[in-house]
C-alpha positions as CSV (number, residue, x, y, z in Angstrom):
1,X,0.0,0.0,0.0
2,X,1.4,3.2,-0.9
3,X,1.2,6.7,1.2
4,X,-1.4,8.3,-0.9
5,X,-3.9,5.2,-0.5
6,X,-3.1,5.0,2.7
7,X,-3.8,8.9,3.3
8,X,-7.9,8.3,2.4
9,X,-8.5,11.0,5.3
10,X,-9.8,14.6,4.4
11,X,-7.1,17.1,4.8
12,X,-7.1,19.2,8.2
13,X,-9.5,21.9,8.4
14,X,-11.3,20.1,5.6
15,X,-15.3,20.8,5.3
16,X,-17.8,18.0,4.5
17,X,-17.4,17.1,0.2
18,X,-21.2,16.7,0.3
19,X,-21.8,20.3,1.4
20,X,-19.2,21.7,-0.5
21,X,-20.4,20.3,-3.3
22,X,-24.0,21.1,-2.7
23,X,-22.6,25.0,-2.6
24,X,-21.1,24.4,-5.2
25,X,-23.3,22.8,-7.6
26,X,-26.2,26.0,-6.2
27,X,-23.7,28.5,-6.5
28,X,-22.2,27.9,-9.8
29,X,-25.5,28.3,-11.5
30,X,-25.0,31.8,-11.3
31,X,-21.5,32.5,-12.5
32,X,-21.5,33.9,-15.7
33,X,-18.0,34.7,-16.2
34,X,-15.0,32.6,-17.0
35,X,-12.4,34.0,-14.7
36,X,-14.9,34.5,-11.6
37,X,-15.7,30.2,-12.2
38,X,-12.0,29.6,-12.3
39,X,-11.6,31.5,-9.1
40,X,-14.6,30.2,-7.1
41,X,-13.2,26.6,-8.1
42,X,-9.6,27.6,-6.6
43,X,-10.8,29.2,-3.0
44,X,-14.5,28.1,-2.5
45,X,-14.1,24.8,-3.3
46,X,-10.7,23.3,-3.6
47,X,-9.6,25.3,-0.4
48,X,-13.0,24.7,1.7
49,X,-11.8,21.1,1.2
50,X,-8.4,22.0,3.5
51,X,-5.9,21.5,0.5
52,X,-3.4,24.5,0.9
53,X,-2.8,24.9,-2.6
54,X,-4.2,24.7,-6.3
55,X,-3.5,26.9,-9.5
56,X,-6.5,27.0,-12.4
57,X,-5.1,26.7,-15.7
58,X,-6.8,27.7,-18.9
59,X,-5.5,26.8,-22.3
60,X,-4.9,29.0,-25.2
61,X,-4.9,26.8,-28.0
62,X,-3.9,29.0,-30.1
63,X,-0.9,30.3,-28.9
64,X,-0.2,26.2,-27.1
65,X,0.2,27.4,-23.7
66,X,-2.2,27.1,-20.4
67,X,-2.4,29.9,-19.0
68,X,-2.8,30.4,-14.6
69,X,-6.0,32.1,-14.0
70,X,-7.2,31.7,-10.4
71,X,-4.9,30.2,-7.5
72,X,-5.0,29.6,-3.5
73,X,-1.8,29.0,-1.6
74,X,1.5,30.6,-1.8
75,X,0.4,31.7,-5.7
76,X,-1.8,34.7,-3.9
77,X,-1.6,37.5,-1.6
78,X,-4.0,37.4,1.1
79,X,-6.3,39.4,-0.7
80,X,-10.5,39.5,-1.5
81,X,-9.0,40.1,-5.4
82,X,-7.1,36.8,-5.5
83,X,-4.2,38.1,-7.5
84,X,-1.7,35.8,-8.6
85,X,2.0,36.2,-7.7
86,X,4.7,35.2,-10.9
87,X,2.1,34.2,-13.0
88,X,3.2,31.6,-15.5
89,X,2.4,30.5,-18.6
90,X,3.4,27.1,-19.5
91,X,3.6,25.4,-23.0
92,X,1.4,22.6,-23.5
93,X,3.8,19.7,-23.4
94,X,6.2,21.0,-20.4
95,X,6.0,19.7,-17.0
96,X,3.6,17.8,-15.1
97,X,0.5,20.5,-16.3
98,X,1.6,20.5,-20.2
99,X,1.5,16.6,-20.2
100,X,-1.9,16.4,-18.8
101,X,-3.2,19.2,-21.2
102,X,-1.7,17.1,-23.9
103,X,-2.9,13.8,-23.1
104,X,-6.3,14.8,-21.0
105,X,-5.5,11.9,-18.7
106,X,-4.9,13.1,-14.9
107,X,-1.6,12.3,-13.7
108,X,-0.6,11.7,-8.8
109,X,2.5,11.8,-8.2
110,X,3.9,10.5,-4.6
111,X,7.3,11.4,-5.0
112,X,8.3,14.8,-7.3
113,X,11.9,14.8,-6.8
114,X,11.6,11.2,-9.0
115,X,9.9,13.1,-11.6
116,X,11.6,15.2,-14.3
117,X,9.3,16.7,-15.3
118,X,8.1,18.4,-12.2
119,X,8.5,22.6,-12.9
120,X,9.0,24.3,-9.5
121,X,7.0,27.5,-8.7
122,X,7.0,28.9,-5.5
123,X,6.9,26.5,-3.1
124,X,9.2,23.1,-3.0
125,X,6.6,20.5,-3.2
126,X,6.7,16.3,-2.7
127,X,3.7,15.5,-4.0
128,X,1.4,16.4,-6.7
129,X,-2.2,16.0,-8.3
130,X,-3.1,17.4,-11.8
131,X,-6.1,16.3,-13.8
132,X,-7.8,18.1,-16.8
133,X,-11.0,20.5,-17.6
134,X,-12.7,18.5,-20.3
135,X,-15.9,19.5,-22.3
136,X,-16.5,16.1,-24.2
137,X,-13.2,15.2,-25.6
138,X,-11.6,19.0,-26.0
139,X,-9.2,20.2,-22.9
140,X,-9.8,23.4,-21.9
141,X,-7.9,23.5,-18.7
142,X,-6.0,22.1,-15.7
143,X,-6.8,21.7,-12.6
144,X,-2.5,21.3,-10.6
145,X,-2.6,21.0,-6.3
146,X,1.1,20.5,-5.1
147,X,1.9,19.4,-1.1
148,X,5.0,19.6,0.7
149,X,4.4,15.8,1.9
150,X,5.3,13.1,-0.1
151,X,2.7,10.8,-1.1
152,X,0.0,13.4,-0.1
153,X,-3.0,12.6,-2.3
154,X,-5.1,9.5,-2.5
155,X,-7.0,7.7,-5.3
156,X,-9.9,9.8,-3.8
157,X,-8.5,13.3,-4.0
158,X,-8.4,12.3,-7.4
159,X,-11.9,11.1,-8.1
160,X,-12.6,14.6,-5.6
161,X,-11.0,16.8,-8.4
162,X,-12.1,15.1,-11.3
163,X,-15.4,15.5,-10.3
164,X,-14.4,19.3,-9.2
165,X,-12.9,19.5,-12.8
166,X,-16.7,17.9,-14.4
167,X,-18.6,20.1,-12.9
168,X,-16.5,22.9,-13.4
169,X,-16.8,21.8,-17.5
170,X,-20.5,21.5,-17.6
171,X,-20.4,25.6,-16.0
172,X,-18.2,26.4,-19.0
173,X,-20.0,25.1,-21.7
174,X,-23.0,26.9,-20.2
175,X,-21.3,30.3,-20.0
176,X,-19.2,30.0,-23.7
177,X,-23.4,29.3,-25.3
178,X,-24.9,32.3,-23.0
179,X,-21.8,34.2,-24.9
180,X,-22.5,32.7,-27.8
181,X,-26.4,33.4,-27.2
182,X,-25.3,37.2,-26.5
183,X,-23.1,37.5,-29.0
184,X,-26.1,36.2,-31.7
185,X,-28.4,38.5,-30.0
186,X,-26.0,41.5,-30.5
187,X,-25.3,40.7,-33.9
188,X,-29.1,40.1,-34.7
189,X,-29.9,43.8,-33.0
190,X,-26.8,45.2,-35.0
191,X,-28.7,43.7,-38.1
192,X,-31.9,45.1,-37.2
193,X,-30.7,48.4,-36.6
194,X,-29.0,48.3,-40.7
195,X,-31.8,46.8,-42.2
196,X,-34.0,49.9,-39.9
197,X,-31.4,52.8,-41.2
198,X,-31.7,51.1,-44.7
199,X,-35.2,50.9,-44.6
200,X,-35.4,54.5,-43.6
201,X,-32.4,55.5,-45.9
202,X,-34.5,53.9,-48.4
203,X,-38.0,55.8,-47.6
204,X,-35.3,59.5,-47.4
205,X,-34.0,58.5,-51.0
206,X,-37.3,57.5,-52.7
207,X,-38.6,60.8,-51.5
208,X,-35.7,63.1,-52.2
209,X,-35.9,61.3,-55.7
210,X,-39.4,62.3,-55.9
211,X,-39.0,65.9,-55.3
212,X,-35.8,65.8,-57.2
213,X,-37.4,64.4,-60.5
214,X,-40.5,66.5,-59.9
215,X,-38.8,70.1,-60.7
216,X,-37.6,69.6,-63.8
217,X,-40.6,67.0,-65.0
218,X,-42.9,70.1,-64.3
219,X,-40.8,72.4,-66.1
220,X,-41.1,70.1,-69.2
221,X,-44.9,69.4,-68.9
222,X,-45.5,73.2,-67.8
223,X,-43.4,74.9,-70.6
224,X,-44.4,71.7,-73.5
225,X,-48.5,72.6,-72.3
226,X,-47.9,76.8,-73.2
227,X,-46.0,75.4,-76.5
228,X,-48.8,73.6,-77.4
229,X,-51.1,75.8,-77.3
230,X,-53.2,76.9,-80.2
231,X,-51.2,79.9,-81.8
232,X,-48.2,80.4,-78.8
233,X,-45.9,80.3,-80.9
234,X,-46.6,82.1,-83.6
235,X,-48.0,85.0,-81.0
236,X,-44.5,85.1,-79.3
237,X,-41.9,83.4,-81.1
238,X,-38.3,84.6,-79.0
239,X,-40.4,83.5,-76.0
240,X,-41.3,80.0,-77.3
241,X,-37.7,80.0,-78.0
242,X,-36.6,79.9,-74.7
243,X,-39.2,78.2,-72.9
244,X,-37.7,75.8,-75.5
245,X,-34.8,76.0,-74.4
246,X,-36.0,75.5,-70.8
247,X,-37.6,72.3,-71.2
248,X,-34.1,70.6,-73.0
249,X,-32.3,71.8,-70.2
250,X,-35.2,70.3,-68.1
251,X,-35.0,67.3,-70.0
252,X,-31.1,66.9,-69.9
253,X,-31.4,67.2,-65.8
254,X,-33.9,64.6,-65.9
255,X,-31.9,62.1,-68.0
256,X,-28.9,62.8,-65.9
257,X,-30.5,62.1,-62.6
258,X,-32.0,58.9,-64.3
259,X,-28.6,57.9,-65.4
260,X,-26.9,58.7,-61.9
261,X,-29.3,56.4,-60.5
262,X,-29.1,53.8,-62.7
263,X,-25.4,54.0,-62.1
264,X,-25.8,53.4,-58.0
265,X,-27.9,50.7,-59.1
266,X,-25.8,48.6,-60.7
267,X,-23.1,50.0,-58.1
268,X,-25.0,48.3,-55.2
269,X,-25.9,45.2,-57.7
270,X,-22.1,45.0,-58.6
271,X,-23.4,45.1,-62.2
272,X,-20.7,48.2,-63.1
273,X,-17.8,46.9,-64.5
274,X,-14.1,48.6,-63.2
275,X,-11.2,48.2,-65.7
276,X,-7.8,48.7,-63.8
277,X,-5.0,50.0,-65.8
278,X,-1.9,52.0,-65.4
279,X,-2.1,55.8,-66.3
280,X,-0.5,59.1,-65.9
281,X,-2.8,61.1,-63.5
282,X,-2.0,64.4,-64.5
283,X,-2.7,63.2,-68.2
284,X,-5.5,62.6,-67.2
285,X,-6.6,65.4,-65.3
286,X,-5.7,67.8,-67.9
287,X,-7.7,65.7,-70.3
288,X,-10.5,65.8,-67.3
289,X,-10.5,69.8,-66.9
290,X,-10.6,70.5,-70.8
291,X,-14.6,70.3,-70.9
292,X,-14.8,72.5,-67.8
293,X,-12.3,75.4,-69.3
294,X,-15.7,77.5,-70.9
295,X,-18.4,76.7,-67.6
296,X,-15.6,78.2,-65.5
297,X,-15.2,80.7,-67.9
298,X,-18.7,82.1,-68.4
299,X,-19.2,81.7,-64.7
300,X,-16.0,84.0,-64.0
301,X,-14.2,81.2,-62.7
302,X,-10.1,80.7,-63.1
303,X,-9.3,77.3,-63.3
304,X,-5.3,76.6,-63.3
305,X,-3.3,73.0,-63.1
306,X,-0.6,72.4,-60.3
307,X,1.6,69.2,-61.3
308,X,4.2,69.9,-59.1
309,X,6.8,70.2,-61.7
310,X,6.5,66.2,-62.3
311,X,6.7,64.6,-65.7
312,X,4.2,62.2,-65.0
313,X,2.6,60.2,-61.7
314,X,1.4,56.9,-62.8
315,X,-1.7,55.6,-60.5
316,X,-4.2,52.7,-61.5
317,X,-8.1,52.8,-61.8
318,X,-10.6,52.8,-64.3
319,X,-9.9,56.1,-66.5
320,X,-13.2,56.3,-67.5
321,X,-14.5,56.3,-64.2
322,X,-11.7,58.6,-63.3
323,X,-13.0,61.3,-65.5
324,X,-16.2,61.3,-64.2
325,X,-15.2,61.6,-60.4
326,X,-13.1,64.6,-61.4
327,X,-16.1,65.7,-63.9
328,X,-18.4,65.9,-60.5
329,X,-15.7,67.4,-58.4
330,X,-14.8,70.3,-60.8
331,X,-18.8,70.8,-61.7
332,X,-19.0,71.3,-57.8
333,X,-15.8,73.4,-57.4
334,X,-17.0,75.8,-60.3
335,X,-20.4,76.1,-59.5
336,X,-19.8,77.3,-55.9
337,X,-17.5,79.3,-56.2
338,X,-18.2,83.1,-56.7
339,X,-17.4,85.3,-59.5
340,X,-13.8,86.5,-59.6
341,X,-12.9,83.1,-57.4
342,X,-10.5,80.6,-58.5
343,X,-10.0,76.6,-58.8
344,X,-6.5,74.8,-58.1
345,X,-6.0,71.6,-59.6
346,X,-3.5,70.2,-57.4
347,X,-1.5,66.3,-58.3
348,X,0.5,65.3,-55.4
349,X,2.0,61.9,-54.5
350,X,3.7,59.7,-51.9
351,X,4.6,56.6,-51.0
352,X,1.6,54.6,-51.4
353,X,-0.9,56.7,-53.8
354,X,-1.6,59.6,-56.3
355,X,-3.6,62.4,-54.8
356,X,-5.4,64.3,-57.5
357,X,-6.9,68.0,-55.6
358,X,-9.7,70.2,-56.6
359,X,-9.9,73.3,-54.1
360,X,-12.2,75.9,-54.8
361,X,-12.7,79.7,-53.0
362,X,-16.4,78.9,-52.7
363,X,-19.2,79.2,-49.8
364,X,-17.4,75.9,-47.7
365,X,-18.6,73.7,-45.3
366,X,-18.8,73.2,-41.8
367,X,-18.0,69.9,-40.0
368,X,-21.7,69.1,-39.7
369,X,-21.5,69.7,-43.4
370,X,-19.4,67.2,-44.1
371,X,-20.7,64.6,-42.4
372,X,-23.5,64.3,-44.8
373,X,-22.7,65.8,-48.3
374,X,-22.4,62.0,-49.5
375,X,-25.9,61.4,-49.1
376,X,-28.1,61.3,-51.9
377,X,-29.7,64.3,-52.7
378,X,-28.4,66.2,-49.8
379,X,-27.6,70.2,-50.7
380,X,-26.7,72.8,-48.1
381,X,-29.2,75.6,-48.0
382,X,-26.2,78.3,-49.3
383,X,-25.9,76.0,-52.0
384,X,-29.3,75.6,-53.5
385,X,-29.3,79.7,-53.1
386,X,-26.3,79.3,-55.5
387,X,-27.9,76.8,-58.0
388,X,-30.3,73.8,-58.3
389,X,-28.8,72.7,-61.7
390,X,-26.6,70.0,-60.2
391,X,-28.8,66.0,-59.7
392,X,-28.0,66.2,-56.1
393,X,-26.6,62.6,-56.5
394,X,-22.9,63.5,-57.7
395,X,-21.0,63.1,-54.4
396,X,-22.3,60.4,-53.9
397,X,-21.7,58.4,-56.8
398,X,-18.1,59.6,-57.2
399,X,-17.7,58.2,-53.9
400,X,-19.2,55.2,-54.9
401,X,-16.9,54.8,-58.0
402,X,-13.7,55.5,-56.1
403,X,-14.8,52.8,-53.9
404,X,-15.3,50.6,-57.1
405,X,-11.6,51.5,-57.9
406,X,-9.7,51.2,-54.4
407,X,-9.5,55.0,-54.3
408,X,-11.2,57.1,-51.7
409,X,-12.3,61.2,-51.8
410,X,-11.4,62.8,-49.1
411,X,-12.4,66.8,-47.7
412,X,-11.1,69.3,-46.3
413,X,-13.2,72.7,-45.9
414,X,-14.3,75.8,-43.9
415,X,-16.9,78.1,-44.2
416,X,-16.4,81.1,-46.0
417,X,-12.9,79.8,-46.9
418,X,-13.3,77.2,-49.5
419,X,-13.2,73.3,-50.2
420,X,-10.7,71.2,-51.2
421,X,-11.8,67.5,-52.3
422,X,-9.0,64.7,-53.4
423,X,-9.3,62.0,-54.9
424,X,-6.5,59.2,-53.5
425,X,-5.5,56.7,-56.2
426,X,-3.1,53.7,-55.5
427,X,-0.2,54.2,-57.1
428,X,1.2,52.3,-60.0
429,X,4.1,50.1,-59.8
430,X,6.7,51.7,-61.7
431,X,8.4,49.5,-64.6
């Protein structure tokens, strides 16, 4: 007969297994944290049975090491927080712990100084009990006690903390589904609340759409009605002339704001296609700014080209959609900014991309401002005192397209001072 078997009798100080396994099985019902379980196992139960000393282990699998969460014994300060002195982390594999979370099979040892394997801590120990924290096959933890005897524990401290180590299992399956439960229910709320904002987003751009289609839909009916009249024309023929003239330009806002979004359609459907190639940005931008020489013109508008001096800056995208990002941003620049004011074309790069600049000395925005000129349809009130020509939809869909391109727009602005909008490219390997 060894020590250990003959050692069958509780440990001094002990309390009765039953009722501390009554507590615990009442108690543990309501822990719903991992680290408080690991702790009430170390010094409500494993210490209300009178052993001096036991270190909870979790393992991280992924980085193949347990890790010593909760400990009674020589491990803590004698504390209400528990904290653990020289914590360790031990690779699974190493020592007496990292074989039992490698093998899930509990391992008593009478005798330590025979053993080695044994990894002293803190205190010099004899003896030693380790078994494992299994949910079904998978081992999640360990469960070490050391004594200073030899031939300390019994084949029933083992069944003791085996069954400490079951019970403590079935708690941590329970609290990893209420976290899984939580997280569900999180993600379900965090879907609710998109598919609410879409829905509402939806409702805001049907509506602005509305509106938006309506003003130059009752130009065209108003203006065709009078032209049809019997004898209009011929009673006033300059006037017919330009009420012509009215309903094309009518017309061509229409089409345009069907077009635009048609384009976010397909966009959202991924229906546009993007054709990546290499090209020289400032190329490109000239090429870009040539239809916009005469509206800055007859709008008193100077609009210059800053390359920096560079012979060419080679970015990638899709040069068609290119164009008509920097179409929208120049159409914006010009048409905001006053009389007399002036627009920078600015080509910049660095390291990783191509930076194509539009800054205007127009009405600019505040910070509010910017948070929502991407919507759809959004206009600050200055700028629908300026004009109501634009489809309220550009921003938007050049921010759209430089997503469709791995570029981004970004702003910078001020009231009273101006804009400046970029457009980010990535930059093209060169050679």
């Amino acid at each position: 007969m060894t020590a250990s078997e003959a050692n069958d009798r509780p440990p001094s100080g002990a309390m009765d297994p039953v009722r501390v396994f009554r507590e615990f099985a009442v108690d543990v019902a309501g822990i719903r944290d991992e680290v408080q379980l690991y702790r009430y196992v170390a010094r409500n139960v494993v210490a209300r049975l009178g052993y001096i000393d036991c270190v909870v282990y979790r393992l991280d699998r992924d980085r193949g090491e347990l890790v010593q969460m909760a400990a009674i014994g020589e491990k803590t300060l004698d504390d209400e927080d528990g904290a653990i002195i020289n914590r360790l982390t031990i690779p699974v594999g190493d020592g007496i712990t990292g074989t039992v979370a490698t093998t899930g099979q509990s391992i008593r040892i009478d005798e330590l100084a025979d053993d080695p394997r044994y990894i002293q801590d803190l205190m010099q120990a004899r003896s030693e009990l380790c078994v494992p924290i299994l949910v079904g096959e998978r081992i999640v933890g360990v469960i070490d006690s050391e004594h200073h005897e030899p031939g300390f524990f019994s084949p029933k401290c083992q069944e003791l903390f085996e069954s400490i180590a079951a019970l403590t299992a079935a708690q941590l399956r329970h609290i990893w589904a209420l976290d899984e439960l939580t997280h569900a229910r999180s993600e379900l709320e965090d879907a609710l609340e998109i598919s609410r904002n879409a829905e509402q987003m939806q409702a805001s751009f049907l509506a602005n759409a509305s509106h938006e289609l309506r003003t130059p839909l009752n130009a065209i009916i108003g203006f065709s009605g009078l032209l049809t009249r019997e004898g209009y024309i011929a009673e006033d023929t300059g006037r017919a002339l330009e009420q012509a003239e009215t309903i094309k330009t009518a017309g061509d806002r229409l089409a345009r704001i069907i077009n635009d979004i048609l384009d976010l359609s397909k966009i959202a459907g991924g229906k546009l296609p993007s054709a990546l190639e290499s090209f020289d940005a400032i190329w490109e931008a000239e090429n870009a700014m040539a239809p916009f020489q005469r509206m800055a013109g007859e709008s008193g508008v100077t609009l210059t080209l800053d390359d920096g001096d560079a012979d060419e800056l080679l970015a990638v995208g899709d040069i068609r959609h290119v164009h008509r990002i920097l179409g929208m941003l120049l159409e914006n620049a010009i048409r905001y900014s006053p009389e007399g004011g002036t627009v920078h074309v600015r080509i910049s790069a660095d390291d990783d991309d191509v930076a194509i600049g539009i800054e205007d000395s127009g009405i600019g925005l505040d910070d509010e401002a910017l948070d929502r000129i991407f919507e759809p349809f959004h206009r600050e009130e200055d700028a629908t005192e300026i004009s109501t020509e634009g489809t309220g939809l550009g921003l938007t869909l050049a921010r759209e397209l430089a997503d469709l391109n791995f570029a981004r727009i970004s702003v910078q602005s001020a009231p009273g001072v101006g804009s400046r909008f970029a457009l980010h490219l990535q930059k093209a390997d060169e050679g």
